[in-house]
N, CA, C and O atoms as a GROMACS GRO file, in nm:
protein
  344
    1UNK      N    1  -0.552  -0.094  -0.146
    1UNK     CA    2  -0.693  -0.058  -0.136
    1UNK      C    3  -0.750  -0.050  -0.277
    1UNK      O    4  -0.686   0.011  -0.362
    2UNK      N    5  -0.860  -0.105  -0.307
    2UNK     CA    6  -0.928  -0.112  -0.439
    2UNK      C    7  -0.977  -0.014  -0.421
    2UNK      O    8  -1.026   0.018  -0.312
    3UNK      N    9  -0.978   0.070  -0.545
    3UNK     CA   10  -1.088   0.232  -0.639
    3UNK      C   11  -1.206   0.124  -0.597
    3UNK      O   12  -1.206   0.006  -0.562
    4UNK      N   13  -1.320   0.239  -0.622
    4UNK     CA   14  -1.484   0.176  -0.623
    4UNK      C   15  -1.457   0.163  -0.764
    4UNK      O   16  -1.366   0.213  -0.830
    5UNK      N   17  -1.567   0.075  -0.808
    5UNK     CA   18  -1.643   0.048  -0.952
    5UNK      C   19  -1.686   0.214  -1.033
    5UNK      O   20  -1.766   0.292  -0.982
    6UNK      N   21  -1.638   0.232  -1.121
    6UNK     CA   22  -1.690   0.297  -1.178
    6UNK      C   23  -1.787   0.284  -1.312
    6UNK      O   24  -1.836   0.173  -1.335
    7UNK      N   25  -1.816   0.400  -1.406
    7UNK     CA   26  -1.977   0.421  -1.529
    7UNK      C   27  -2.062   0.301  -1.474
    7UNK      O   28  -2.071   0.201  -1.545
    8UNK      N   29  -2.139   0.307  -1.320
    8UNK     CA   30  -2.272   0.273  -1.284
    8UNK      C   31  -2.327   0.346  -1.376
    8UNK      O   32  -2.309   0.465  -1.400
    9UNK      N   33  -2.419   0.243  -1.445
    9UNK     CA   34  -2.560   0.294  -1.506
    9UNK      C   35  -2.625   0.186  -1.502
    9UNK      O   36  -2.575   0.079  -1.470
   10UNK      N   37  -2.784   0.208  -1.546
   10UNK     CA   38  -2.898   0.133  -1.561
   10UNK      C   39  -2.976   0.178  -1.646
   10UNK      O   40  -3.019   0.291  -1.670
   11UNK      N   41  -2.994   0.064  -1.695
   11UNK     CA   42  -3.084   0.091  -1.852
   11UNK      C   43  -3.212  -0.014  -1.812
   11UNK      O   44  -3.223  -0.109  -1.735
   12UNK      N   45  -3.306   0.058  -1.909
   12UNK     CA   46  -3.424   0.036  -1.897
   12UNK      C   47  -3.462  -0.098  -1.969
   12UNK      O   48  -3.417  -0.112  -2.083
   13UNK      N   49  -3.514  -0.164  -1.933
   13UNK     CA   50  -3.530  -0.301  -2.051
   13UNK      C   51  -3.688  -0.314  -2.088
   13UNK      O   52  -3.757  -0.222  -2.042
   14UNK      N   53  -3.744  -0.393  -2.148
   14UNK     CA   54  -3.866  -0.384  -2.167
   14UNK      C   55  -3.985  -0.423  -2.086
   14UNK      O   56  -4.098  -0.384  -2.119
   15UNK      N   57  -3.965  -0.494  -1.988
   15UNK     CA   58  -4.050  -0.537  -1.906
   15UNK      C   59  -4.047  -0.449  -1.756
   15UNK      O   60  -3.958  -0.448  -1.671
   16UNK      N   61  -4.191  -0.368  -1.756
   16UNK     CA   62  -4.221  -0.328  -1.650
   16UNK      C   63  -4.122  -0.383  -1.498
   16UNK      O   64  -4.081  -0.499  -1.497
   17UNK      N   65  -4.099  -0.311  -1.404
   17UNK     CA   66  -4.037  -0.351  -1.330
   17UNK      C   67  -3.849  -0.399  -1.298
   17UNK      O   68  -3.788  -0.405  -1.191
   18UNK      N   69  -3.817  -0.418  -1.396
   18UNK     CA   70  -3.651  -0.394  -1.444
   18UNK      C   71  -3.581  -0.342  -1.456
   18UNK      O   72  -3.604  -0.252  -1.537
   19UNK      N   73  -3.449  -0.342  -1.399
   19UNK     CA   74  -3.316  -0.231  -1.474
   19UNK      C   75  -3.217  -0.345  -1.451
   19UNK      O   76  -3.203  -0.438  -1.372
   20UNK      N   77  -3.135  -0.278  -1.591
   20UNK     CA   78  -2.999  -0.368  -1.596
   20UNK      C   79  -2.928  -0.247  -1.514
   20UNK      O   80  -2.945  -0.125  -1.508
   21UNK      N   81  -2.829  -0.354  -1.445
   21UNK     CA   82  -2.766  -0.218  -1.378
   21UNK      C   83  -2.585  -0.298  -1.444
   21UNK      O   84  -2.566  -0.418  -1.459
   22UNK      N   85  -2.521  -0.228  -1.462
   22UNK     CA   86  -2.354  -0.272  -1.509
   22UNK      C   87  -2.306  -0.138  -1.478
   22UNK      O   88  -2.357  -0.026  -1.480
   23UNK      N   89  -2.161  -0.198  -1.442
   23UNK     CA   90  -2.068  -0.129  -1.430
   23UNK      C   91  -1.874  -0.182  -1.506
   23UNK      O   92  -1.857  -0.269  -1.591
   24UNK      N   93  -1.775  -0.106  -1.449
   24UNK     CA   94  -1.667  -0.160  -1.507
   24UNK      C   95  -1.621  -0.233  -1.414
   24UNK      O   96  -1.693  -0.255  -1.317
   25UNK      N   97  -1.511  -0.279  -1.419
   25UNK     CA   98  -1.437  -0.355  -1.378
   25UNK      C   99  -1.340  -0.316  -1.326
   25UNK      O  100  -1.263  -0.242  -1.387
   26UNK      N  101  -1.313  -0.362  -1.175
   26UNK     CA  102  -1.207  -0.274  -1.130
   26UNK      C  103  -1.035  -0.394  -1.142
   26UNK      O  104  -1.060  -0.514  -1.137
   27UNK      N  105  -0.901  -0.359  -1.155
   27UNK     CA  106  -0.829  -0.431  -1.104
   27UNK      C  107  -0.824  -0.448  -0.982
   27UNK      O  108  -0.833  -0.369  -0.889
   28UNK      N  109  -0.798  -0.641  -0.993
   28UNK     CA  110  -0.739  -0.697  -0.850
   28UNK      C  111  -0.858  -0.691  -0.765
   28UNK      O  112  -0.840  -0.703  -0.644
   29UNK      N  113  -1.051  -0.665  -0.837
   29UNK     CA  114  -1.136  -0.694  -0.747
   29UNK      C  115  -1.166  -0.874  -0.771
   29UNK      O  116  -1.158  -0.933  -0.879
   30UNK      N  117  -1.198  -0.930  -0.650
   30UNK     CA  118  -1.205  -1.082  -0.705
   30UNK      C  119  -1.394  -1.103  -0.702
   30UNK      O  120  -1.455  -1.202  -0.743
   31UNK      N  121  -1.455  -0.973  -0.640
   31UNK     CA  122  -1.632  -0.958  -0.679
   31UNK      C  123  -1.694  -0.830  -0.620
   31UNK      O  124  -1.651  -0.738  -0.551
   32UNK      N  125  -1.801  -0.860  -0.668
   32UNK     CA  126  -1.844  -0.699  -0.659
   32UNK      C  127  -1.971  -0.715  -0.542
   32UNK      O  128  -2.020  -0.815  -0.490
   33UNK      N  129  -1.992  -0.606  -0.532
   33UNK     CA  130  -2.137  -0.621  -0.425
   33UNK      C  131  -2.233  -0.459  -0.438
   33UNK      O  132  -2.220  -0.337  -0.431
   34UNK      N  133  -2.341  -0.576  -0.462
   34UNK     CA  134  -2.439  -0.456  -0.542
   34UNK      C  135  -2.527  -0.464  -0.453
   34UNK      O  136  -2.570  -0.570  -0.406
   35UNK      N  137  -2.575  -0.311  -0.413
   35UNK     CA  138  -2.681  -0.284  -0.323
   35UNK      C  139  -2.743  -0.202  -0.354
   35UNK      O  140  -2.694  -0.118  -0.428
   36UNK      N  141  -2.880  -0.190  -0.312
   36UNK     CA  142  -3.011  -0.110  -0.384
   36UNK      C  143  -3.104  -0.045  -0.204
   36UNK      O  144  -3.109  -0.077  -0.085
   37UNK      N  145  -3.157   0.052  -0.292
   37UNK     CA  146  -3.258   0.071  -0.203
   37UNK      C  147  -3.346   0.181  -0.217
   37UNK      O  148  -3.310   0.283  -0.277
   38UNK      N  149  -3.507   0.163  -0.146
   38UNK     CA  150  -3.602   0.241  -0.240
   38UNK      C  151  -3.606   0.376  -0.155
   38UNK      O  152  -3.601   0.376  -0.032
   39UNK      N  153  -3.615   0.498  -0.240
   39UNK     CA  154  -3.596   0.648  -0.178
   39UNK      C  155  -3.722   0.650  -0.119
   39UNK      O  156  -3.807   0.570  -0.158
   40UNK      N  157  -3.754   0.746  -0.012
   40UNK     CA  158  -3.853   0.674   0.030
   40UNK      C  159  -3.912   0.869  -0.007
   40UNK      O  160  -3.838   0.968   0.000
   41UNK      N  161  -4.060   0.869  -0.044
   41UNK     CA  162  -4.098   0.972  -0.085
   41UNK      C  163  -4.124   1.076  -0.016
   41UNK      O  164  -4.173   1.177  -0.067
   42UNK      N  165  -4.091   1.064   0.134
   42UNK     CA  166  -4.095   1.152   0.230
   42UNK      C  167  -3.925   1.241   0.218
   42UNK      O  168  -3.924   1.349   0.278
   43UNK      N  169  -3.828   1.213   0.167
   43UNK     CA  170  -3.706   1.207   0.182
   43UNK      C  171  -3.628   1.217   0.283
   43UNK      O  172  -3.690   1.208   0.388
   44UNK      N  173  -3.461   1.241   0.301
   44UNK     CA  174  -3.416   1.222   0.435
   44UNK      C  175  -3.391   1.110   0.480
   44UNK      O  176  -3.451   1.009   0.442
   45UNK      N  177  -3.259   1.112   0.604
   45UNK     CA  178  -3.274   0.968   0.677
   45UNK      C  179  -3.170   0.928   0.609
   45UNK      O  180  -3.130   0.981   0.505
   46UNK      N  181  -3.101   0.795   0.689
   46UNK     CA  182  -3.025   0.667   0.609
   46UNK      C  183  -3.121   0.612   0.519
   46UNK      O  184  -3.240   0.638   0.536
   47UNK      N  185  -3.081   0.536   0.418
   47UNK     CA  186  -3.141   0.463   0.304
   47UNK      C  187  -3.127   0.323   0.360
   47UNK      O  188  -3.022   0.290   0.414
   48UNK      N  189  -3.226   0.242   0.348
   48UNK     CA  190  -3.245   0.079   0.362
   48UNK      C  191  -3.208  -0.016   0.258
   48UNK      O  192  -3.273  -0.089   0.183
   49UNK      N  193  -3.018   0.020   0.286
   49UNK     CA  194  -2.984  -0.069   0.154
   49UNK      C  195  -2.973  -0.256   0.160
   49UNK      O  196  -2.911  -0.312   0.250
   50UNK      N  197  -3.019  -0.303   0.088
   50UNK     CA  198  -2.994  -0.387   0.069
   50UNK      C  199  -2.925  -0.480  -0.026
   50UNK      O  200  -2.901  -0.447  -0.142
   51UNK      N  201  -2.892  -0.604   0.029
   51UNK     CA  202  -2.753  -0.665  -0.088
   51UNK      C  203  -2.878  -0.747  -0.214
   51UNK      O  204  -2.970  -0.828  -0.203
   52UNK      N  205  -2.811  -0.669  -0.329
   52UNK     CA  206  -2.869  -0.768  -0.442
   52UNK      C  207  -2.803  -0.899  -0.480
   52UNK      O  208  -2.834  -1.017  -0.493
   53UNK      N  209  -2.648  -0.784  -0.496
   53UNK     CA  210  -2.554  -0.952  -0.541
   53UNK      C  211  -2.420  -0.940  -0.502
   53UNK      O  212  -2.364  -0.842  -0.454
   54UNK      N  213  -2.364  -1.080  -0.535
   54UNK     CA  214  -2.243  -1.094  -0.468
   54UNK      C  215  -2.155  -1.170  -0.553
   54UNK      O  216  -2.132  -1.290  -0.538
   55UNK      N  217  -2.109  -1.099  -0.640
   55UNK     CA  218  -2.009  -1.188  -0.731
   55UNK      C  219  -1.898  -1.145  -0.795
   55UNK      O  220  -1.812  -1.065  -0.756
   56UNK      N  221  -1.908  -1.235  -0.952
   56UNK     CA  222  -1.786  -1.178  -1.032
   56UNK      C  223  -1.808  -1.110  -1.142
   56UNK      O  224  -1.725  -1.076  -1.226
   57UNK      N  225  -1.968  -1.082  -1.140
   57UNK     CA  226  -2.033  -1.039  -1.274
   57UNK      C  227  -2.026  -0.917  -1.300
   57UNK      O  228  -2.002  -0.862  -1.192
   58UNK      N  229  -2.034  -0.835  -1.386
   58UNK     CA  230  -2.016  -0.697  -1.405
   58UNK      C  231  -2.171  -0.646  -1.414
   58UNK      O  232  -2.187  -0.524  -1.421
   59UNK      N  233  -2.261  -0.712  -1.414
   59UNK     CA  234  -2.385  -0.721  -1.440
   59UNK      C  235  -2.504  -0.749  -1.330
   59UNK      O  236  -2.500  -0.851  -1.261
   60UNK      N  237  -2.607  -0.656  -1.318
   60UNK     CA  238  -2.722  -0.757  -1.222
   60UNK      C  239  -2.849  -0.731  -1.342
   60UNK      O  240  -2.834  -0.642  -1.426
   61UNK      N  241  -2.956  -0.807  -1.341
   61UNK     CA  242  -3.078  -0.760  -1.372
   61UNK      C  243  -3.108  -0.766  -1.248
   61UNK      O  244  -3.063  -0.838  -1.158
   62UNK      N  245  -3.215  -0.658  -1.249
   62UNK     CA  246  -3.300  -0.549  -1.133
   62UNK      C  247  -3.419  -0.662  -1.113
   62UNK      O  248  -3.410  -0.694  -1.232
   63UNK      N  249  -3.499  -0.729  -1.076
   63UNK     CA  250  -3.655  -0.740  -1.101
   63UNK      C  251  -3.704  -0.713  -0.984
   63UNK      O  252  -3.633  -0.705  -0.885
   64UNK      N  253  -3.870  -0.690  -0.982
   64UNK     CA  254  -3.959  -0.681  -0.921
   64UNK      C  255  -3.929  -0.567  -0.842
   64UNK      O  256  -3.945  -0.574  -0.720
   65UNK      N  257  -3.885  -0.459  -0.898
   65UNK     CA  258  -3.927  -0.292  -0.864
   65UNK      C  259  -4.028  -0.266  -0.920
   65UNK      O  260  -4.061  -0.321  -1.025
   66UNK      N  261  -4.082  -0.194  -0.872
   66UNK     CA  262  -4.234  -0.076  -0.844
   66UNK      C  263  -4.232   0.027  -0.941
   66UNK      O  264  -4.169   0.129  -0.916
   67UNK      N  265  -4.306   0.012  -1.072
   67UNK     CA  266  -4.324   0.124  -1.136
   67UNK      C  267  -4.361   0.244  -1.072
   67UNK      O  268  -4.460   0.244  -0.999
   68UNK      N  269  -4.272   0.378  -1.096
   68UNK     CA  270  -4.320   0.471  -1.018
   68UNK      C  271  -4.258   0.509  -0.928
   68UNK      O  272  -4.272   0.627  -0.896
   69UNK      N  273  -4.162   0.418  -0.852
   69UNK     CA  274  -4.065   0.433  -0.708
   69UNK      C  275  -3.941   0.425  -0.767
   69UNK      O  276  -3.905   0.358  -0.864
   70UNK      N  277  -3.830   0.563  -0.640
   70UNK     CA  278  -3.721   0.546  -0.677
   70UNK      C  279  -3.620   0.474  -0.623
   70UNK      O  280  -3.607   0.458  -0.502
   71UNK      N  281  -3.532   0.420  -0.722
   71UNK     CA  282  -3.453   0.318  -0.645
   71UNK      C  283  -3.290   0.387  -0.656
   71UNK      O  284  -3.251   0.447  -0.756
   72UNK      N  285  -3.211   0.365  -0.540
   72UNK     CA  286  -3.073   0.388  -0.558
   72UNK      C  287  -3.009   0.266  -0.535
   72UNK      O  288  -3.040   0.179  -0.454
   73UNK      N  289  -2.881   0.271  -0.646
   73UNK     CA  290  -2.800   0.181  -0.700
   73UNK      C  291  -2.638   0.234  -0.635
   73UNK      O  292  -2.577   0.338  -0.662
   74UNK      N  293  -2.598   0.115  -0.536
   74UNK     CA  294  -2.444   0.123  -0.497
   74UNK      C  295  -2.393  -0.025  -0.540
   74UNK      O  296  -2.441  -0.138  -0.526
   75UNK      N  297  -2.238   0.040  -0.615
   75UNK     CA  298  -2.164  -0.103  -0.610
   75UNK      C  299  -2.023  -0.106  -0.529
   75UNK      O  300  -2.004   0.012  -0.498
   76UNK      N  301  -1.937  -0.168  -0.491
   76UNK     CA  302  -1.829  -0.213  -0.460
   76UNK      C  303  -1.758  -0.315  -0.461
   76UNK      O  304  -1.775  -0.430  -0.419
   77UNK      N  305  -1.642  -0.241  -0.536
   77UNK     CA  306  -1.524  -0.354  -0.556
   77UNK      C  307  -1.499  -0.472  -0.441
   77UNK      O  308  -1.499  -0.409  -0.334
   78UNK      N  309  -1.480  -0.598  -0.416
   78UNK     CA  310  -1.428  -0.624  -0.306
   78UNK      C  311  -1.310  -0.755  -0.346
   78UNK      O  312  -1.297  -0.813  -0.454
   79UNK      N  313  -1.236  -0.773  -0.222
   79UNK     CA  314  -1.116  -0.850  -0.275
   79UNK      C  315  -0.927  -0.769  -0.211
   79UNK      O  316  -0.817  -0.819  -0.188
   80UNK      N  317  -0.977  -0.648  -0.208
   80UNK     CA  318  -0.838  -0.643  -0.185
   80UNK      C  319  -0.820  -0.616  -0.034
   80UNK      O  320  -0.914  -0.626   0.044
   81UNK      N  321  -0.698  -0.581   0.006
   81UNK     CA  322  -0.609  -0.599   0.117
   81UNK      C  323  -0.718  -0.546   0.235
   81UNK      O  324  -0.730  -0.611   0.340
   82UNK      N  325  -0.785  -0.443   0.213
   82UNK     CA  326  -0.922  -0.377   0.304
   82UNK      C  327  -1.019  -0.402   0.297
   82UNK      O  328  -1.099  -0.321   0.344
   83UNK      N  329  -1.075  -0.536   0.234
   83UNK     CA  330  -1.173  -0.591   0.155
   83UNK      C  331  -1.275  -0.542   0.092
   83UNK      O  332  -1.324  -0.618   0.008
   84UNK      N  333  -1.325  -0.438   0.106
   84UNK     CA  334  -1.368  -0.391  -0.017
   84UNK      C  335  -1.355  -0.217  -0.048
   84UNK      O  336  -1.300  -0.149   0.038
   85UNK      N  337  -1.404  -0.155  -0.163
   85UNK     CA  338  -1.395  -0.037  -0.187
   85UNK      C  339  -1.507   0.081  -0.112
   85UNK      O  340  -1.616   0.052  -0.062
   86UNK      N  341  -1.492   0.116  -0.115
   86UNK     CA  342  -1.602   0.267  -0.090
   86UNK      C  343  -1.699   0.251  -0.206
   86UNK      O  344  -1.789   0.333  -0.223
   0.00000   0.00000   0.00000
């Protein structure tokens, strides 16, 4: 069973609407899967995540988020024997 991805962060870049989001690298993942979704300002509830990406990159740029709105950031390892991590 693959660990999740761990040090998620996102940094701010210069253009309105963006975040770099990176993380590390797990062993024995063969890609990662990055999902987002906007908090919704009422709070509560499941979150409406959706898939950003699907690869081998340690990396996504964010675009076309909403100055002002919050967004949550999940990643997971995937690749091993259970196919992917928590």
């Amino acid at each position: 069973m693959l660990p999740p991805p761990l040090g998620l962060r996102l940094e701010v870049t210069q253009v309105n609407g963006e975040l770099q989001v990176r993380w590390n690298t797990v062993t024995g993942a063969k890609s990662y899967l990055l999902e987002f979704a906007e908090i919704p300002t009422s709070g509560g509830g499941d979150l409406p995540w959706v898939q950003a990406s699907l690869g081998g990159k340690l990396s996504y740029l964010a675009q076309g988020l909403i100055p002002g709105r919050r967004y949550a950031f999940r990643v997971a390892a995937v690749g091993g024997s259970t196919g992917s991590s928590a």
